[in-house]
gemmi code that builds the backbone of each chain (N, CA, C; Angstrom):
import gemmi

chains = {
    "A": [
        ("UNK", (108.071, 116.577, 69.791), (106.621, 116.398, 69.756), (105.986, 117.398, 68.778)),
        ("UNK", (105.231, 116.836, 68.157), (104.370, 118.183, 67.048), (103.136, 118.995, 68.150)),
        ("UNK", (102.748, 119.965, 66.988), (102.345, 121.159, 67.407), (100.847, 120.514, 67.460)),
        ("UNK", (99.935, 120.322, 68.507), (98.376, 119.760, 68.293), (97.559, 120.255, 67.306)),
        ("UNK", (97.587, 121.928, 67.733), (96.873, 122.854, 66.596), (97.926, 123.917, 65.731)),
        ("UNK", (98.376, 123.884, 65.185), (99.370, 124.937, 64.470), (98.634, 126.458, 64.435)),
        ("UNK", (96.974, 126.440, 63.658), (96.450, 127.423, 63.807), (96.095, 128.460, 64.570)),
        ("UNK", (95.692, 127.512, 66.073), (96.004, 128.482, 67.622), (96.702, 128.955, 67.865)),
        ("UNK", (97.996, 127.868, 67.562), (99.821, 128.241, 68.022), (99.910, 129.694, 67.505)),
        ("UNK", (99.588, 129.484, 66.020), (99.948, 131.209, 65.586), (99.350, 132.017, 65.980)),
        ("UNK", (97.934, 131.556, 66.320), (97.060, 133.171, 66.711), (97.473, 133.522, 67.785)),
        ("UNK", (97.757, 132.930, 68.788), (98.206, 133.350, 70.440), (99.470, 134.096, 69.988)),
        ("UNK", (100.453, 133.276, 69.129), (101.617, 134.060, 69.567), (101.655, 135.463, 68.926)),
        ("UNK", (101.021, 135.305, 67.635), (100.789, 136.469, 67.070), (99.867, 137.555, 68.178)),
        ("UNK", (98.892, 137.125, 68.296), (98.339, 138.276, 69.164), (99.268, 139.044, 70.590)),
        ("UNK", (99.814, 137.818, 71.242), (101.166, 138.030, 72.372), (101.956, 139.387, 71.862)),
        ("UNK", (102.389, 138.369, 70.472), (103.703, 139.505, 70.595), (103.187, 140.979, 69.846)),
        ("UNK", (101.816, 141.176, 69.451), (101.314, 142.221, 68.793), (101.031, 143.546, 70.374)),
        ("UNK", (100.410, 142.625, 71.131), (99.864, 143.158, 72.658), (101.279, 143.704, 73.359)),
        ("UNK", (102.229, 142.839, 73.039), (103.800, 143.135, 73.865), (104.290, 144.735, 73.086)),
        ("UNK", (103.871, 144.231, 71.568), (104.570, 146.149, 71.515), (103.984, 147.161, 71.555)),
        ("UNK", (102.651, 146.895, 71.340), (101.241, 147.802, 72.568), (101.912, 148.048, 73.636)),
        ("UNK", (102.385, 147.309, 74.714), (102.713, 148.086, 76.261), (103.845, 147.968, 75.870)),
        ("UNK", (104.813, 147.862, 75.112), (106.452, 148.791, 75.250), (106.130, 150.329, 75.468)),
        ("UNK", (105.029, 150.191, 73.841), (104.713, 151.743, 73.208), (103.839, 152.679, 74.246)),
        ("UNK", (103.217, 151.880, 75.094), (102.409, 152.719, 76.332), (103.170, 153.323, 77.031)),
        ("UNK", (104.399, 152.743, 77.116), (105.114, 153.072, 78.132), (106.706, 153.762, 77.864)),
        ("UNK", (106.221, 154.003, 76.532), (107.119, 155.049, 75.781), (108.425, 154.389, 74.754)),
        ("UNK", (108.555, 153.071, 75.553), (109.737, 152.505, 74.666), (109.313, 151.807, 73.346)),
        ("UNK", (110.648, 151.885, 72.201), (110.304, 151.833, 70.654), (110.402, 149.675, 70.575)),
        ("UNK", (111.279, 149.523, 71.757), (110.845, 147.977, 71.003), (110.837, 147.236, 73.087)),
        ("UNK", (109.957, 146.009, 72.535), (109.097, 145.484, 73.873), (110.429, 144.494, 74.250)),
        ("UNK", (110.599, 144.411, 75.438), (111.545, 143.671, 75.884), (110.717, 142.523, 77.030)),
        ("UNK", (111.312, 141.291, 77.558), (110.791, 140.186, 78.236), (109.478, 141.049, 79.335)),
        ("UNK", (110.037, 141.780, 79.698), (108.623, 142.515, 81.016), (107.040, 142.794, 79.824)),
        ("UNK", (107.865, 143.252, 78.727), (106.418, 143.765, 78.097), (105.737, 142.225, 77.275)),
        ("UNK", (106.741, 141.279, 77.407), (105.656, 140.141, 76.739), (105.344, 139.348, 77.792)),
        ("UNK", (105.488, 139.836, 79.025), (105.088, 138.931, 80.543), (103.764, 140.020, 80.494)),
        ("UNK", (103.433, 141.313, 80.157), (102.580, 141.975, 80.198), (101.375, 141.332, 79.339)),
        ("UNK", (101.855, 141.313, 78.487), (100.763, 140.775, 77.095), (100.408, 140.141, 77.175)),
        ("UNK", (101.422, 138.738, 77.852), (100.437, 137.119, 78.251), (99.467, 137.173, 79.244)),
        ("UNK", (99.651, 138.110, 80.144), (98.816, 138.288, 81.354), (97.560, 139.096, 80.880)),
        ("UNK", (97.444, 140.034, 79.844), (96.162, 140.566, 78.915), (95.227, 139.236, 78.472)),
        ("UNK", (96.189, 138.455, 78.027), (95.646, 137.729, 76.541), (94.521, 136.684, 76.824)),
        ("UNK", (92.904, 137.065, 76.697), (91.733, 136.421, 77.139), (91.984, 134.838, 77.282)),
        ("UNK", (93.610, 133.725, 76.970), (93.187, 132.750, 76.906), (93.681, 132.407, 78.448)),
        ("UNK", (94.142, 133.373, 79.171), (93.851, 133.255, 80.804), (94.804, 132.326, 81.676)),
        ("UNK", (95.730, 131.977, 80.732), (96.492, 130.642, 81.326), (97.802, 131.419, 82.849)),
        ("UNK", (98.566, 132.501, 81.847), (99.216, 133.644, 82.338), (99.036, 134.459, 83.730)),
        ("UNK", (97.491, 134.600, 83.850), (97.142, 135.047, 85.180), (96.475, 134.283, 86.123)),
        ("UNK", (96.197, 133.129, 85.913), (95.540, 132.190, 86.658), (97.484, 131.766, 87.116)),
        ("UNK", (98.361, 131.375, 86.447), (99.511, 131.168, 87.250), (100.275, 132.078, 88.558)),
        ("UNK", (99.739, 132.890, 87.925), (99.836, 134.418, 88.588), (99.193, 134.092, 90.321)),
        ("UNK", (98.106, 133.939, 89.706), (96.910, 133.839, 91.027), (97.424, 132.356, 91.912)),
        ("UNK", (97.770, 131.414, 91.344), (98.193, 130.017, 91.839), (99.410, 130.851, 93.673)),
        ("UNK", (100.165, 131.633, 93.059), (101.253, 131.782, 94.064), (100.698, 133.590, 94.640)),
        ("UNK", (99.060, 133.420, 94.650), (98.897, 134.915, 95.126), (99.367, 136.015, 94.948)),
        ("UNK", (99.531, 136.200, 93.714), (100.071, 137.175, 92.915), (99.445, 138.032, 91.920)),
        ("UNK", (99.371, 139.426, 92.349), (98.160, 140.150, 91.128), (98.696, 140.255, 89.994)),
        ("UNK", (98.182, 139.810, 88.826), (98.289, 139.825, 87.756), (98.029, 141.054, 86.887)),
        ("UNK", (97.145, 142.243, 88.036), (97.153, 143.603, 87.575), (98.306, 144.365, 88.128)),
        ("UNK", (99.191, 143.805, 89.169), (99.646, 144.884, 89.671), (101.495, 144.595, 89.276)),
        ("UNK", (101.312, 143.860, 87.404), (102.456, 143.940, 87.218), (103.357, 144.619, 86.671)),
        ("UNK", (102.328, 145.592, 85.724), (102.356, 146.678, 85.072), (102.601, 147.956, 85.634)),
        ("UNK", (102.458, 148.252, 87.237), (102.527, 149.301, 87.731), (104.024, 148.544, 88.422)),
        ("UNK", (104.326, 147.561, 88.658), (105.253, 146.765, 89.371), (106.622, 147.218, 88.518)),
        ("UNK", (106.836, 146.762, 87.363), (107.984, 147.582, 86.345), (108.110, 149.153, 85.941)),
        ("UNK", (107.096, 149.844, 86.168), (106.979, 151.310, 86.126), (108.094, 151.848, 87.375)),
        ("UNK", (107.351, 151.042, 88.893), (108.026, 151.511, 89.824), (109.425, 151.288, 90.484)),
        ("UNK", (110.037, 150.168, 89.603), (111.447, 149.603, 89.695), (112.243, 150.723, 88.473)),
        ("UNK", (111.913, 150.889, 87.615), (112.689, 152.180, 87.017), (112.641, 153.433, 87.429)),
        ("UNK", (111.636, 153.729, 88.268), (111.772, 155.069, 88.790), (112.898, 155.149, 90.294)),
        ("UNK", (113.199, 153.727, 91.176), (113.544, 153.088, 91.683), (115.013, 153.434, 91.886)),
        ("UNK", (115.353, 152.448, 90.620), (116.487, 152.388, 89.719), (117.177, 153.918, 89.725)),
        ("UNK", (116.355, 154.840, 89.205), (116.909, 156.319, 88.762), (117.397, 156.710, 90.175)),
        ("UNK", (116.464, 156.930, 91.107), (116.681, 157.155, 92.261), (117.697, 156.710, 93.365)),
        ("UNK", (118.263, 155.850, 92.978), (119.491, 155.497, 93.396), (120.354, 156.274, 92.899)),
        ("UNK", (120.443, 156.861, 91.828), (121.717, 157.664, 91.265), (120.943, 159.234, 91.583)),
        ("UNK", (120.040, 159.335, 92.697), (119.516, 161.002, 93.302), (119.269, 161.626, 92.042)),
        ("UNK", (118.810, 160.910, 91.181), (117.266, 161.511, 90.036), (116.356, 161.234, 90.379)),
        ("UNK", (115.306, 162.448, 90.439), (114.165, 162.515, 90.240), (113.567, 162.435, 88.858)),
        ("UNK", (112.666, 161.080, 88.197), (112.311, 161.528, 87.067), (110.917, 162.605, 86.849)),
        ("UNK", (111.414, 163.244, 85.585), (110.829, 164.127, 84.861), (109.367, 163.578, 84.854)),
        ("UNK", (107.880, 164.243, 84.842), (106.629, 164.396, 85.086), (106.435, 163.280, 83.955)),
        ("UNK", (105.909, 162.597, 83.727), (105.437, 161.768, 82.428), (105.079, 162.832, 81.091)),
        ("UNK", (103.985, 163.635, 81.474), (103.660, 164.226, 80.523), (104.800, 165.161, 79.972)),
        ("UNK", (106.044, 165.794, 80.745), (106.753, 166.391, 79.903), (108.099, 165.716, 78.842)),
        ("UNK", (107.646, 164.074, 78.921), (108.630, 163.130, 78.346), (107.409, 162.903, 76.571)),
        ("UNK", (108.235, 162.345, 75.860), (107.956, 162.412, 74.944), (106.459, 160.846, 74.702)),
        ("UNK", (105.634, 161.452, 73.781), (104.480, 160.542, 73.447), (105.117, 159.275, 73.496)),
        ("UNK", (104.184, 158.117, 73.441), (104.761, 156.915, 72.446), (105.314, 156.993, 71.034)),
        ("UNK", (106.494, 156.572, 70.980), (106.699, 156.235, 69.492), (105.727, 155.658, 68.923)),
        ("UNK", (105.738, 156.258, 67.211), (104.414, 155.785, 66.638), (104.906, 154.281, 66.156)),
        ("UNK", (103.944, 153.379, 66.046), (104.665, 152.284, 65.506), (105.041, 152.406, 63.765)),
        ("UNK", (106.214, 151.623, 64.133), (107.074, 151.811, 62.804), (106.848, 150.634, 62.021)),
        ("UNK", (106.366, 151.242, 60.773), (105.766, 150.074, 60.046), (107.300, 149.061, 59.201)),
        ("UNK", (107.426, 147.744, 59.897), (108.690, 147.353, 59.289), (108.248, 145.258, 58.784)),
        ("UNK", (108.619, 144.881, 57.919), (108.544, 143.493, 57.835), (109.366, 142.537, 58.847)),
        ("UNK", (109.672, 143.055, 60.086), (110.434, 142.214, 61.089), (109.836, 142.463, 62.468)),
        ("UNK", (109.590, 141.413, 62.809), (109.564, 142.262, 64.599), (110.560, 142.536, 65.126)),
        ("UNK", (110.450, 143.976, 65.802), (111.523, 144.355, 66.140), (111.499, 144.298, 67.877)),
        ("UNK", (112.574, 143.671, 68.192), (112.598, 143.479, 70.141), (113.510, 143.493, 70.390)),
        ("UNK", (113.522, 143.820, 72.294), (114.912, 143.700, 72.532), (115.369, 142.162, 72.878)),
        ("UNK", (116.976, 142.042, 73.101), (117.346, 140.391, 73.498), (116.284, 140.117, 74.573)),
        ("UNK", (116.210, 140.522, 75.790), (114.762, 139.980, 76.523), (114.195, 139.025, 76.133)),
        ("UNK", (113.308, 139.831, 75.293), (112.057, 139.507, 74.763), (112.355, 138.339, 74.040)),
        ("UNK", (112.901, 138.933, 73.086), (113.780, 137.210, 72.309), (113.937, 136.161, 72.978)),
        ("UNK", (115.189, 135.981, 73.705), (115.303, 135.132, 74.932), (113.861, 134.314, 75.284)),
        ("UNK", (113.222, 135.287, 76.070), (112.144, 134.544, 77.056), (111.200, 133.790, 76.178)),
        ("UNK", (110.868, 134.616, 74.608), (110.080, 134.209, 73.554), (110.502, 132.837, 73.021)),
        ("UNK", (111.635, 132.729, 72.710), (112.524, 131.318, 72.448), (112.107, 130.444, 73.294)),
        ("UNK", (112.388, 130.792, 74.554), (112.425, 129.639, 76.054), (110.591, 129.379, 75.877)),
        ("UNK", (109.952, 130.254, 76.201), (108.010, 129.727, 76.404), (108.067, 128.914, 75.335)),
        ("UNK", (108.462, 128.800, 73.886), (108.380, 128.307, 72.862), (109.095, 126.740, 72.940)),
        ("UNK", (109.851, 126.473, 73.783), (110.688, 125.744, 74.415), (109.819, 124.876, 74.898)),
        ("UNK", (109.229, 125.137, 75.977), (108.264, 125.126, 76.997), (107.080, 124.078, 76.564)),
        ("UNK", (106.451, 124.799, 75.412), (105.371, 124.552, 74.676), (105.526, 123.165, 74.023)),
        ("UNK", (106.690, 123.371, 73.493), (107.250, 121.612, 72.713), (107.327, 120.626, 73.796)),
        ("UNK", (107.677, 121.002, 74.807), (108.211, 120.146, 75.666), (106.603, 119.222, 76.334)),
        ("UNK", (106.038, 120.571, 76.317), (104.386, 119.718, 76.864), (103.672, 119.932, 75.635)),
        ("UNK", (104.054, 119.643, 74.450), (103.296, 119.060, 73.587), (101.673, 119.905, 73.356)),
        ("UNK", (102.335, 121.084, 73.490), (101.346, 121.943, 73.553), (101.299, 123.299, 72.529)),
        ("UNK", (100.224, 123.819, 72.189), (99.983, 125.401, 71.510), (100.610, 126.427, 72.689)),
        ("UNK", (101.447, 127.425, 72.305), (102.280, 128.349, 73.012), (101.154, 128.873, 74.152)),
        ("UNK", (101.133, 128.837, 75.014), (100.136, 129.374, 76.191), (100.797, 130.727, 76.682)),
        ("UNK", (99.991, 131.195, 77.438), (100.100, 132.459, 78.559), (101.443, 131.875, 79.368)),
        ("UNK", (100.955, 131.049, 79.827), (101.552, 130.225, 81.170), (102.724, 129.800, 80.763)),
        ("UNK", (103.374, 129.565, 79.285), (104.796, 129.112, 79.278), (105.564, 130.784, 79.020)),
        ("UNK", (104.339, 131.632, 78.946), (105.515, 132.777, 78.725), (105.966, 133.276, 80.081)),
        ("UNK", (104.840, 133.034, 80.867), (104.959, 133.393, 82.871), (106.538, 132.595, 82.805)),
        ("UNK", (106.078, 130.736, 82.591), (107.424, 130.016, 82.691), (108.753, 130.556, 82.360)),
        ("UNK", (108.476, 131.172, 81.403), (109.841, 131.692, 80.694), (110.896, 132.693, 80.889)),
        ("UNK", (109.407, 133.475, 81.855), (109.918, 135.022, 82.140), (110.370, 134.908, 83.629)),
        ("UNK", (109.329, 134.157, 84.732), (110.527, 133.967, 85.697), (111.352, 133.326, 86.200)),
        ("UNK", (111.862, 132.251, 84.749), (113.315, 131.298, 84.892), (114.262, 132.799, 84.435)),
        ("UNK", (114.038, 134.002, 84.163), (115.055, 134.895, 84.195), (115.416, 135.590, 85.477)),
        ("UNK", (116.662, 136.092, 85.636), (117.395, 135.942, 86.907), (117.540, 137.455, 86.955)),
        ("UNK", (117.868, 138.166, 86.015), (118.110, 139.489, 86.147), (117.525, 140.081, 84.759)),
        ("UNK", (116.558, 141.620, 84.972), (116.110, 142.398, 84.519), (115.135, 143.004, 84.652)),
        ("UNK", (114.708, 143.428, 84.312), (113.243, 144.557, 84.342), (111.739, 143.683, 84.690)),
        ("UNK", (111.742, 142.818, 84.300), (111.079, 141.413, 85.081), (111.030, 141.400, 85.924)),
        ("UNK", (112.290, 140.780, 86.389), (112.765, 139.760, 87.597), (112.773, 140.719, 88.312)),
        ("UNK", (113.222, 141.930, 88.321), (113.320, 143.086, 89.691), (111.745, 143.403, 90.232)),
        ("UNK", (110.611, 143.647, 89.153), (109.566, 143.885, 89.172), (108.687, 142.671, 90.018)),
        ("UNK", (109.273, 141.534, 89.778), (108.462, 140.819, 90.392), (109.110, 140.139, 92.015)),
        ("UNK", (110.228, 140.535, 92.056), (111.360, 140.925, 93.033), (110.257, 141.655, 94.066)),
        ("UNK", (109.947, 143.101, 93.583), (109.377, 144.249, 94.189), (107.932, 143.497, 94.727)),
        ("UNK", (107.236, 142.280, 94.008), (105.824, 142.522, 93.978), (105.823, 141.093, 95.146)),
        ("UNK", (107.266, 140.429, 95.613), (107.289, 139.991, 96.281), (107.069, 138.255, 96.135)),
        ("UNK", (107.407, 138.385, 94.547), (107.285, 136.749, 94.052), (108.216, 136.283, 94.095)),
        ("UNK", (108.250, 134.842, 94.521), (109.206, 133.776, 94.566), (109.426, 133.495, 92.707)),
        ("UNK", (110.495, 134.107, 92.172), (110.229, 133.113, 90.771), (110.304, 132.026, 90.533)),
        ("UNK", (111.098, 131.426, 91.152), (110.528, 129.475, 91.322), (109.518, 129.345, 91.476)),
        ("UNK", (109.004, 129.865, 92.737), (107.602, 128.979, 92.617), (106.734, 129.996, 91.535)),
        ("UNK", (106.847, 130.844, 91.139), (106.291, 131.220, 89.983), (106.390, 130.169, 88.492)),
        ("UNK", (107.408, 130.228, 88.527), (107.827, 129.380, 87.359), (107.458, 127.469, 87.494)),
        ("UNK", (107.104, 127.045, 88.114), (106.846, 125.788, 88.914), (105.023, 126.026, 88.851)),
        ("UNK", (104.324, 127.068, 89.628), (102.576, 126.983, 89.054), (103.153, 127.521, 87.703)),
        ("UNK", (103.723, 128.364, 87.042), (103.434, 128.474, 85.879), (103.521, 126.932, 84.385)),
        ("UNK", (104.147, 126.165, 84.816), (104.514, 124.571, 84.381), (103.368, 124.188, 84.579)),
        ("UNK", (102.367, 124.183, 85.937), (101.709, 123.253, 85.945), (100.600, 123.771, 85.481)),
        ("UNK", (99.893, 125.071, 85.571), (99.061, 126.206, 84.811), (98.796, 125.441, 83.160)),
        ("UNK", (100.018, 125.452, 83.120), (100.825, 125.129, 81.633), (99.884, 123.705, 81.201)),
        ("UNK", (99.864, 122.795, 81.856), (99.441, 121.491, 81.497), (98.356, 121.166, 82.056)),
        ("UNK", (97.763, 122.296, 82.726), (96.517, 121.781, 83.580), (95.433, 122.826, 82.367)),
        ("UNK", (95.541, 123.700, 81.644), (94.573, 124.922, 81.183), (93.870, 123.900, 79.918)),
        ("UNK", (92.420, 124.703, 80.271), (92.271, 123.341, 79.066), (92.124, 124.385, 77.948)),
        ("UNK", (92.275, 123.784, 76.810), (92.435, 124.355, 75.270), (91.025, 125.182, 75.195)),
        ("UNK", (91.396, 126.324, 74.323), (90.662, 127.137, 74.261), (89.414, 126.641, 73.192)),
    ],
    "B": [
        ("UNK", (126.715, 180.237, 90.856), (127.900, 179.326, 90.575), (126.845, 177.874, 90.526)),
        ("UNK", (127.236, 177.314, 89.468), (126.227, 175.771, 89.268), (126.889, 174.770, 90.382)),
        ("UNK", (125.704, 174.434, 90.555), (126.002, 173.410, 91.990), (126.199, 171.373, 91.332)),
        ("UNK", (127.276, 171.238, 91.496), (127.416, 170.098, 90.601), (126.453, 169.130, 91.029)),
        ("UNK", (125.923, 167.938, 90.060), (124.769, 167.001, 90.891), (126.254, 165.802, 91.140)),
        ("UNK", (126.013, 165.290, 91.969), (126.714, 163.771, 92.661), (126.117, 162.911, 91.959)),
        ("UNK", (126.666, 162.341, 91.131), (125.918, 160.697, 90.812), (126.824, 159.424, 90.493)),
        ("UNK", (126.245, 159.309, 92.374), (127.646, 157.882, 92.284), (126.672, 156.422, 91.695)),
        ("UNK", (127.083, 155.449, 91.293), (126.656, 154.434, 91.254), (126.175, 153.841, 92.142)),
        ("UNK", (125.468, 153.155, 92.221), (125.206, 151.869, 93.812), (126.440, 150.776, 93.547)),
        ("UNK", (126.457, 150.436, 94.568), (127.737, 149.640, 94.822), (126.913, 148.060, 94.024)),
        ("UNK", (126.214, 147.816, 94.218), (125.593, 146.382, 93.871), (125.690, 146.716, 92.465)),
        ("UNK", (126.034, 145.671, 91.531), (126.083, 145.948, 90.450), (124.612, 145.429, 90.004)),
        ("UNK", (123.931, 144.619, 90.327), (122.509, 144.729, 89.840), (121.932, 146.062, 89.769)),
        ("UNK", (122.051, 146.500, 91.234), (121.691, 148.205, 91.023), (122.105, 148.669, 90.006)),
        ("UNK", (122.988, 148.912, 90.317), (124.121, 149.798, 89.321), (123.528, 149.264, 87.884)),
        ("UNK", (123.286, 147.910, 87.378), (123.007, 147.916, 85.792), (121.516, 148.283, 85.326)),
        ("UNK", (120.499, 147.883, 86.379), (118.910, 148.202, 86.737), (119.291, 150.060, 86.592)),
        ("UNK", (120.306, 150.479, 87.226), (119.868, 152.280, 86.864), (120.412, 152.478, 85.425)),
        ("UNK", (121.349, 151.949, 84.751), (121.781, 152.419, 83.793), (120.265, 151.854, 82.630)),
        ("UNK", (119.834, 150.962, 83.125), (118.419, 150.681, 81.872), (117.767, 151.913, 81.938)),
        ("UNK", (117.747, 152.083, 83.746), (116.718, 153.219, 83.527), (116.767, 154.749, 83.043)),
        ("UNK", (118.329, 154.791, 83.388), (118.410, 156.138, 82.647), (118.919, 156.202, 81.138)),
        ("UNK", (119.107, 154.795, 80.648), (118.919, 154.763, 78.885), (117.560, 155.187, 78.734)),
        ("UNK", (116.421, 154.384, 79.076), (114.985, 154.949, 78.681), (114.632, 156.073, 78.579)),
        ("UNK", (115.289, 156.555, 80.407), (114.946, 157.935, 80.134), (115.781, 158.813, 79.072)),
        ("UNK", (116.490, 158.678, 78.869), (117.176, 159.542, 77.716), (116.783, 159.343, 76.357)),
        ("UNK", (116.063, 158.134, 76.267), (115.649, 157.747, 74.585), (114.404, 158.532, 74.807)),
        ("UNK", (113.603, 158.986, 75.625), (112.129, 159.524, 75.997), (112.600, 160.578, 75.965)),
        ("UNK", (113.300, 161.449, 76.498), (113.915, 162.831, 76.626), (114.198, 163.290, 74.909)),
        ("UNK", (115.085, 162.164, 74.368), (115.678, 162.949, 73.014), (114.412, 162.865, 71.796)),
        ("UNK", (113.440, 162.106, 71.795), (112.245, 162.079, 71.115), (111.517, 163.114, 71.262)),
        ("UNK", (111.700, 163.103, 72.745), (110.561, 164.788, 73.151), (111.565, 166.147, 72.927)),
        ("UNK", (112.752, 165.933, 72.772), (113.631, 167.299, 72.222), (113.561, 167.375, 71.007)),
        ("UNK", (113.732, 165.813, 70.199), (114.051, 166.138, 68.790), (112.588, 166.803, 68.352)),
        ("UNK", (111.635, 166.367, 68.512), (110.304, 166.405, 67.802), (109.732, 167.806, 68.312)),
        ("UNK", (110.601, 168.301, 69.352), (110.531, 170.115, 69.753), (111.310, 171.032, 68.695)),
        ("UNK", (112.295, 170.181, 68.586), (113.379, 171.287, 67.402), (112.476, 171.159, 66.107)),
        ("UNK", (112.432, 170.244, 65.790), (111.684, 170.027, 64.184), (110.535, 170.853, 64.063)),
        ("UNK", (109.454, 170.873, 65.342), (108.448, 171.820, 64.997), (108.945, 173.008, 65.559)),
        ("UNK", (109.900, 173.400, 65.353), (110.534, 174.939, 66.023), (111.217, 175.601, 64.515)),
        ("UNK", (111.253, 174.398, 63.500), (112.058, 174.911, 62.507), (113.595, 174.453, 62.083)),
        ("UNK", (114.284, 173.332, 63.293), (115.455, 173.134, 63.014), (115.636, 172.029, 61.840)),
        ("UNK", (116.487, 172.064, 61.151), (116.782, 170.929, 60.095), (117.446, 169.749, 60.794)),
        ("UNK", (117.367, 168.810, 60.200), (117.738, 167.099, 60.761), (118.934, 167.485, 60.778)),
        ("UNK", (119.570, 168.318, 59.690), (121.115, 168.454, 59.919), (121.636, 169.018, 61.072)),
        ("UNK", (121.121, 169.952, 61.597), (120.981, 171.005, 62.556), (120.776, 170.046, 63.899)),
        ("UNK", (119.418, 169.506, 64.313), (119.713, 168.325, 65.040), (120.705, 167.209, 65.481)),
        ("UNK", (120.965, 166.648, 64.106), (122.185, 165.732, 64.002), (123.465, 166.360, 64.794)),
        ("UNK", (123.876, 167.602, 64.521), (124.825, 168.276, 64.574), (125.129, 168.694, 66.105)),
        ("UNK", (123.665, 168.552, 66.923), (123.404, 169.151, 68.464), (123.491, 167.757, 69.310)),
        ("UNK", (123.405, 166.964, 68.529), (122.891, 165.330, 69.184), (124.666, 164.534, 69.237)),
        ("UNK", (125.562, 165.304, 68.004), (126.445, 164.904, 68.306), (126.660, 163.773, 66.882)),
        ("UNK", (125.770, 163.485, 66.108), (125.601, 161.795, 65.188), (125.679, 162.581, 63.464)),
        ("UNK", (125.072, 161.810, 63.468), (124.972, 162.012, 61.953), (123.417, 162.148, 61.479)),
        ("UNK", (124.032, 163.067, 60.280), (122.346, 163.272, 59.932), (121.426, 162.087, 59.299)),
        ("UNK", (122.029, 161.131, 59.072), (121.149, 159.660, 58.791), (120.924, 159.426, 59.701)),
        ("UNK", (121.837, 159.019, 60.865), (121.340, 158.499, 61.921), (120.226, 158.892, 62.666)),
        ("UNK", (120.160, 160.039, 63.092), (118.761, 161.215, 63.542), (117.214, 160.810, 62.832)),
        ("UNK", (117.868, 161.089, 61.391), (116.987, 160.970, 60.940), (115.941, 159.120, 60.727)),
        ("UNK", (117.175, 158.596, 60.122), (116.334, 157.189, 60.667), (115.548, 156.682, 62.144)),
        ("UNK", (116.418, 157.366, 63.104), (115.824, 156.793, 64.695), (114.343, 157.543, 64.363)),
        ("UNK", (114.235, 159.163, 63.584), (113.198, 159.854, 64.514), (112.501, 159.970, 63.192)),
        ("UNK", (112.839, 160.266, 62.195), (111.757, 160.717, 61.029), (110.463, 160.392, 60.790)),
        ("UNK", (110.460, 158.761, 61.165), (109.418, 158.046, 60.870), (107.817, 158.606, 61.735)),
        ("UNK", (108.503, 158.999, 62.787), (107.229, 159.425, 63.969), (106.799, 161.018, 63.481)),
        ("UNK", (107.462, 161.518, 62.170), (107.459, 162.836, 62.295), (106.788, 162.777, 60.429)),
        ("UNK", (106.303, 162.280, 59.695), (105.597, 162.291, 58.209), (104.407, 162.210, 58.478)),
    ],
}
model = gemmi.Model(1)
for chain_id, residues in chains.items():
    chain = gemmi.Chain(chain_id)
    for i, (resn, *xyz) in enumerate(residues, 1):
        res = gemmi.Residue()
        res.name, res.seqid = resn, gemmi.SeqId(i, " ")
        for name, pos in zip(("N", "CA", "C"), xyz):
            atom = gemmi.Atom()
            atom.name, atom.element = name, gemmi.Element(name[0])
            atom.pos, atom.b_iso = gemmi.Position(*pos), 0.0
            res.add_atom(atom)
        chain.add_residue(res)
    model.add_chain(chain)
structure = gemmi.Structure()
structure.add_model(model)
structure.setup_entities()
């Protein structure tokens, strides 16, 4: 199926994946992996992302503190305490390069919403990146939203229908 | 006498791979906030390189850029 608007298509995804290495870099890491572009879609004013969110009663603010607290989590199983924030190093500055640079994650889930989008004959939405991110089974995601007490099926299921119900911006 | 730390794995290997992300991060956050301590202390990339264990390209490509 072709793309309805090509011009939207790019601005969303461009803005997505610009917002995704914004919160890698907030959060200290040099490239954004699938959690930080589930972050970005849920920012991104065209609203599709957190209204799916909201479909299965799910805060759409509290996903960002949701992956913070699964790595501190994580450490703590191996009886580390992590180090104070402030005595860990700034954000990396962004590195000016002609590629985006990400981890497989991000790739992955970015491929699949993109997937998503063809399939409903649609401009890349919020809501196929939700789709994308919790058809993943294991990672920094999936544990986070594990923690926040989401079903990812039925996440991924309102996020489909989010998907085809949002009307164009 | 240094008191050794214990750090067993979790038996679940989800655990177990969920801590190793987390203590990659933390160590890529740790060596940014060391390297970028030595450099304004006076040490050379070589000097770094040499403490980090790598090579002095390598150092220098991961970290230079945050440091012009």
């Amino acid at each position: 199926m072709k793309i309805k608007n090509p011009i939207k298509d790019m601005r969303t995804i461009k803005e997505i994946l610009t917002s995704a290495e914004d919160a890698a870099r907030r959060a200290g890491e040099s490239q954004p992996g699938a959690e930080h572009l589930l972050l970005a879609a849920l920012e991104h004013p065209e609203g599709s992302a957190r209204r799916a969110f909201e479909r299965v009663g799910a805060d759409p603010d509290a996903f960002g503190a949701a992956v913070a607290e699964q790595h501190v989590g994580a450490l703590r199983t191996l009886g580390i305490e992590p180090p104070p924030e402030e005595t860990l190093a700034p954000p990396p500055e962004a590195k000016p390069s002609r590629w985006y640079r990400a981890n497989a994650s991000l790739q992955s889930a970015f491929k699949r919403a993109g997937e998503l989008a063809r399939d409903d004959g649609t401009w890349l939405k919020g809501a196929h990146v939700v789709a994308a991110v919790a058809g993943m089974e294991h990672g920094s995601a999936a544990r986070a939203l594990r923690a926040m007490g989401v079903d990812r099926e039925a996440l991924a299921a309102a996020a489909a229908a989010e998907a085809r119900a949002a009307p164009p911006r | 006498m240094p008191v050794p730390t214990e750090i067993a794995a979790p038996d679940d290997p989800a655990e177990a791979l969920a801590a190793v992300v987390a203590l990659r991060r933390l160590a890529d956050r740790l060596e940014r906030a060391a390297v970028a301590r030595a450099i304004d202390e006076g040490w050379t990339w070589q000097q770094v390189a040499e403490a980090l264990g790598v090579t002095r390209q390598a150092v220098h490509k991961k970290h230079a850029h945050s440091r012009v």
